[in-house]
N, C-alpha and C positions, 0 to 999 in steps of 0.2 A: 532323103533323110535330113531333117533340120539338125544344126551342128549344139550337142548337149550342151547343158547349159551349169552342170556340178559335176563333183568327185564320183559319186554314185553313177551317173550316165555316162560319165566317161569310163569308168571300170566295165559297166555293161558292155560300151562299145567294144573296147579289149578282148572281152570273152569271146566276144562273136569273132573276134579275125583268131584269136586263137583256135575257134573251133576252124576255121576257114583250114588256117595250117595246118593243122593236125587231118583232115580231108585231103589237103594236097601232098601226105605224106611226107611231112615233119615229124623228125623225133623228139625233138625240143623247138621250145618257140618263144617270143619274147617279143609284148607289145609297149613301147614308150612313145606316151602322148604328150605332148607340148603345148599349151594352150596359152594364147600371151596377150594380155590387152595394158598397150603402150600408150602414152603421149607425151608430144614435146615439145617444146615450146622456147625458141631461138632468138634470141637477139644479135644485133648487129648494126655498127656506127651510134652505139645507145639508142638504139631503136628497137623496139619488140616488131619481128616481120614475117615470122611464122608460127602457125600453131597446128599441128597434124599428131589426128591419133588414127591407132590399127589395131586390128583383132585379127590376130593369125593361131592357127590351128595344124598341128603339124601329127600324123601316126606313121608311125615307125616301125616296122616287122625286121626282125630279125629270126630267120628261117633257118633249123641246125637242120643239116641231114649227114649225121653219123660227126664226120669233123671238117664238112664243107659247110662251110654258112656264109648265106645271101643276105643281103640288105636292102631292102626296098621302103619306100613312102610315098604319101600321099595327102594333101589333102581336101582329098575328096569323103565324103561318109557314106555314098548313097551306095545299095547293094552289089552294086555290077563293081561298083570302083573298087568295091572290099576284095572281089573275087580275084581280080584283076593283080593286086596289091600279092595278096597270097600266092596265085600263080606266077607273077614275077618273080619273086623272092626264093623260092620255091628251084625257079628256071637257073635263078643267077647261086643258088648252090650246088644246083646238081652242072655247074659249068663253070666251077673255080676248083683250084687243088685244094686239096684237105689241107688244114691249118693243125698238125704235128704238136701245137702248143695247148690247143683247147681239150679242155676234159669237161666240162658242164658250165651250163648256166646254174645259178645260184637258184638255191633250195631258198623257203622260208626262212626265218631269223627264229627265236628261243619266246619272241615276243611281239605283239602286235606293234605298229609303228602307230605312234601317236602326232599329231600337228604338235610342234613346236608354237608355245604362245608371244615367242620373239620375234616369230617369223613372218606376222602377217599384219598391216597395220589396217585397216578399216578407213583412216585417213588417207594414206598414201592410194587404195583402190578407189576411193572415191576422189579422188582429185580432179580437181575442175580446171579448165584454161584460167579460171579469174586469181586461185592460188599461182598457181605458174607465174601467171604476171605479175601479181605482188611481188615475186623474188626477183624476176627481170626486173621490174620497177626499182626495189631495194636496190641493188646490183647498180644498176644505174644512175642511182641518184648520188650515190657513194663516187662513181664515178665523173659526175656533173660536177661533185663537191669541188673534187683532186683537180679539174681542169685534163682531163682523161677522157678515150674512149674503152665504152665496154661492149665486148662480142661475148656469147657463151650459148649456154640451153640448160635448162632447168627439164630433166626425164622422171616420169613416173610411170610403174611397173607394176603389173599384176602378172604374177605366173603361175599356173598350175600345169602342174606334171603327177603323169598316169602312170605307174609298170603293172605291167603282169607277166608271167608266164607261165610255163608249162605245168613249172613245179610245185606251181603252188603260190608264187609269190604276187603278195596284190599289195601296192603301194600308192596313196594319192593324195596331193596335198597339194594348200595354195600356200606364195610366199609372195612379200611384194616389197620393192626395192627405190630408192629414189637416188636422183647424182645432179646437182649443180655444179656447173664448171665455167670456170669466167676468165679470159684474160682481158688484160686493156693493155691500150698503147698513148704512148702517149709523147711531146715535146723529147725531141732527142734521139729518138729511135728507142724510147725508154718499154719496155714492157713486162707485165706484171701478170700474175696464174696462179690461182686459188680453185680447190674442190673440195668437194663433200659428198660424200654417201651414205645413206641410210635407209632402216625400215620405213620409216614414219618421215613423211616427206618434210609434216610441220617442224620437224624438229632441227631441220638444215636452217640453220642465222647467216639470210643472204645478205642482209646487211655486213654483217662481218666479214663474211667471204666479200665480197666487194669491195671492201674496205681494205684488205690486206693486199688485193690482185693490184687496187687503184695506188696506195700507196708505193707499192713494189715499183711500179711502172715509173713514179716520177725519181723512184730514189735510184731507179737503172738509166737515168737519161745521161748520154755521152760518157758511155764505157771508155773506158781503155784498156790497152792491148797492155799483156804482161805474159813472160817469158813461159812458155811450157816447161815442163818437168816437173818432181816429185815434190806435193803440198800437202802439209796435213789440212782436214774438211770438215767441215761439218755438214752434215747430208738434211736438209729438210726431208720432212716427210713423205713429199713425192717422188723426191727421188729414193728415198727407204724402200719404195713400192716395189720400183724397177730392181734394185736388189733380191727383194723374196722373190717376186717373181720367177727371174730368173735362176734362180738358185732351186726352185720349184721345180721349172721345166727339164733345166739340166740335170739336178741331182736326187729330187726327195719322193721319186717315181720308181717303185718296185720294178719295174719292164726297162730303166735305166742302168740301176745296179744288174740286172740278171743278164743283159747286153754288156755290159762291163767298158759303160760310157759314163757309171757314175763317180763321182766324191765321195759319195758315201762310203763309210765304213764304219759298221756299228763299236763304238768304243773307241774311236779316231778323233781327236781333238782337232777341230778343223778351225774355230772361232774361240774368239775373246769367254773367259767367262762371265762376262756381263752379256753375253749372246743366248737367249732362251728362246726358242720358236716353235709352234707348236701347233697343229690346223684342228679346228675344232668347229664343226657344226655347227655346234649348239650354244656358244657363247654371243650371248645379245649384244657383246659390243661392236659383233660384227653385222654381214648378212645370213643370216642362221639357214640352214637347208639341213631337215630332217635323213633325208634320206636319199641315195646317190640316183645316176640312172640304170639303175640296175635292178633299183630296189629295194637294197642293202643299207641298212641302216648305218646312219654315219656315227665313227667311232673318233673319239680324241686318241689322236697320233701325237707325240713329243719328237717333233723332229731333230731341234738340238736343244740341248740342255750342258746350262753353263759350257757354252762353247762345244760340249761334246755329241757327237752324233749318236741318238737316239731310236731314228725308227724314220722308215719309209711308208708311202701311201701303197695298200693294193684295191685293185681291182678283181674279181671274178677269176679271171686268167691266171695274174701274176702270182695268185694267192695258191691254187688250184698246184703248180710250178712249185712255190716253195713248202707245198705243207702244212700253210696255216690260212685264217679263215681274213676274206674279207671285209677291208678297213672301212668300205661302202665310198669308195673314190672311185667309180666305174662312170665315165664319161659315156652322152651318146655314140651305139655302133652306126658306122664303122671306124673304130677308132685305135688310129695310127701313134699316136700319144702316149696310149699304156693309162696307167691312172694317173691324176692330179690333184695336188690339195686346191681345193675351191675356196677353206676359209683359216687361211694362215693368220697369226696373232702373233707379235713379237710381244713381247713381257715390257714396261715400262724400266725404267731406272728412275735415279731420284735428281738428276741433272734439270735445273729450268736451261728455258733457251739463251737467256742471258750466258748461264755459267756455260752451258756448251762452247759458245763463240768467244768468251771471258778465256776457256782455255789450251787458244792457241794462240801462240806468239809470233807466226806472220802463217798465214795461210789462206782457204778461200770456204766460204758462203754458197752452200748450190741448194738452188732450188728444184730445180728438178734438172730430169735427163729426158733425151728425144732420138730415134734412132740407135736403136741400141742392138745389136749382135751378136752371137757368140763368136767369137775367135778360136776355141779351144773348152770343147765341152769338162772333159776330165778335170784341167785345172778351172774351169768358171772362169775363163778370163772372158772379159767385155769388152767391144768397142762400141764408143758411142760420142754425143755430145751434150756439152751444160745449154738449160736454155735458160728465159724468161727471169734472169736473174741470178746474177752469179758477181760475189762482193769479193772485195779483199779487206783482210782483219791482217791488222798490226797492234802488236801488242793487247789482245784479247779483245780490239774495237775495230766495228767494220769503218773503212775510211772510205770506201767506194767502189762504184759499181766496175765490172771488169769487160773484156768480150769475152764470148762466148768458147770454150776448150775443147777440142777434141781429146777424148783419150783411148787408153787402153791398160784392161785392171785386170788383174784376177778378184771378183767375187769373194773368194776365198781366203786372199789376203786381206780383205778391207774388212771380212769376220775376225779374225783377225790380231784386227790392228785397231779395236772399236775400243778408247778407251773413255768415252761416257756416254752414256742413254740418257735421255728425255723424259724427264715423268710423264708430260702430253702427249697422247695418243691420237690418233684420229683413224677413222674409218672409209678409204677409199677405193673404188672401185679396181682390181687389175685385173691382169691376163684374163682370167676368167668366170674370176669370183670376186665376193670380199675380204680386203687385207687389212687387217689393224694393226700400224703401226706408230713407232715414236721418230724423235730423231735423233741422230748418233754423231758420235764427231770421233775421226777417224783418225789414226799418226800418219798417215801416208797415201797420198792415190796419185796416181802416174797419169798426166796430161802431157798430150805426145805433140799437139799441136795445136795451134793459135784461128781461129776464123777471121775473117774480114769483117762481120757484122755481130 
């Protein structure tokens, strides 16, 4: 069987392995197809040196029998592999314990699921190697400027994902994504890191980005070391990232709170009231996604609002558990996770970056973070390190570059202790979705120790 080639073929395929299940004595069943045509295009020593694209095709069964459910894939299409897939799946639940937590796979919605017109660029699916290299070109020419080198990869994304099941539920949509990401190195041990993510590949300014990573690099040559302990910050953007994120995984997950590993507590002021975060779909500033792997249409969740805790993400399960319906945050099975927000949006402020840095009177400049861990889920505390750029500001002026910090925070306390936001936003790739955020400048984060480099 040749591998379909739309929405409509691929729902057909669906049907067929649901009827499979339903033959192999499934009570419920759940098909999720993953269809991915990628390319990428890598530079290194300011040299463009690779360019490789893939078409992978992935189905997924999910086999209930009673409250034992198997997991099986394949991607194979042709009939015998179909059969095969079904009676796997089939095998591996009638030989795991029943799962005590599941009540159903998700029924239909109130409403057919429409494509999201944010979601799909026609540019970015059609992207050529010769665009890709224009931006490595950009990128590097920025960096030839600077007297720098630049490494990176310019990605472009077409995904289409299938649900069906038993119930009723037929979901299919394409969404397509793009991420330039660049560092350079340069004189000194100096180095610099800039990224971007979006629908529409055309709409990432690699020039820019190059220009800010090339810059970064010459102004971080010959750091010095300065003493650990408590500094107030201002967080660029990428490190904002590693913030929600984590603050995501740990706490803003329905199967978190009901494990009673999370933060949350609805009406619990955990953050500054300039802290507003909220995961939403459907908001074109980010990567917009219709609807979860489930098939559950995604719903805007207000996770915090003006510092206080608002609402958690569910899935199918967790929802099933408490009562109410799901939020359409149901990752693929078999999934140990629980649900996740995929498209978190921190709310802008009215601070430029200037006035961010203008308002602290001896502190430090972080560009991002690397290595990062939880310590202590309940409180969000972190460990991790500064990289690719981390300044020291005296009297509201950065005066120069620093080494690199290790520390250890609580999450929690740096919501906080946020006392200005960033009207500039941007749109970067994390954990597992898209994040839009600004940047923040913090009273207080705890660096526990100094690196060598």
């Amino acid at each position: 069987m040749s591998e379909p080639s739309g929405a409509a073929e691929w729902l057909v395929l669906a049907e067929e392995v649901l009827d499979l299940a339903a033959k192999a004595g499934a009570s419920q069943a759940e098909v999720v197809i993953q269809a991915d045509n990628a390319a990428l295009t890598r530079f290194a020593n300011s040299e463009i040196h690779q360019n490789v694209a893939e078409s992978n095709a992935r189905l997924s069964l999910r086999y209930v029998h009673g409250q034992q459910i198997g997991v099986a894939a394949t991607g194979r299409f042709d009939p015998a592999a179909l059969k095969t897939l079904a009676e796997t799946a089939g095998a591996i639940a009638r030989n795991v314990e029943p799962n005590s937590d599941f009540v159903s796979l998700p029924g239909p919605g109130p409403r057919p699921i429409h494509d999201l017109p944010g979601a799909f660029s026609a540019a970015t699916a059609e992207a050529t190697p010769e665009l890709r290299a224009e931006g490595a070109r950009a990128v590097i020419a920025q960096a030839d400027a600077a007297g720098v080198t630049a490494y990176g990869s310019f990605a472009t994304t077409t995904e289409t994902i299938t649900v069906a099941n038993s119930l009723g539920v037929r979901a299919s949509g394409a969404r397509t994504w793009s991420q330039l990401i660049t560092v350079s190195m340069g004189p000194g041990g100096g180095t610099g890191y800039a990224e971007s993510a979006a629908v529409d590949a055309t709409t990432i300014d690699a020039g820019a980005l190059g220009r800010e990573a090339s810059e970064r690099a010459r102004a971080t040559a010959n750091a010095v070391g300065v003493e650990p302990g408590d500094y107030p910050v201002v967080l660029d953007t990428y490190a904002v990232v590693d913030v929600l994120d984590m603050l995501g995984y740990l706490g803003f997950s329905a199967l978190a709170v009901q494990e009673g590993r999370s933060f949350v507590e609805i009406g619990k002021r955990v953050g500054s009231e300039l802290v507003t975060i909220r995961d939403d779909g459907t908001d074109p500033a980010g990567l917009p996604m219709a609807f979860d792997y489930e098939g559950v249409e995604k719903r805007r969740v207000d996770l915090l609002t003006r510092g206080i805790c608002t609402g958690v993400v569910y899935d199918s399960q967790t929802a099933a558990h408490d009562g109410v319906h799901s939020t359409g945050h149901g990752l693929p099975a078999p999934n140990s996770y629980g649900p996740f927000p995929l498209n978190m949006v921190m709310e802008a402020g009215t601070a430029s970056r200037d006035e961010l840095i203008a308002g602290m009177g001896r502190g430090l400049l972080v560009t991002r973070f690397h290595y990062t861990n939880p310590v202590h889920p309940k409180l969000a505390i972190v460990t991790g390190m500064t990289r690719d750029g981390t300044f020291l500001v005296e009297d509201g002026k950065i005066v120069g570059p620093v080494k690199n910090l290790r520390y250890t925070q609580s999450y929690l306390e740096a919501l906080a202790g946020i006392s200005a936001v960033g009207r500039e936003r941007r749109c970067l790739k994390g954990f597992l979705g898209g994040v839009v955020v600004p940047a923040v400048r913090i009273d207080g984060w705890t660096f526990t120790g100094a690196t060598e480099h």
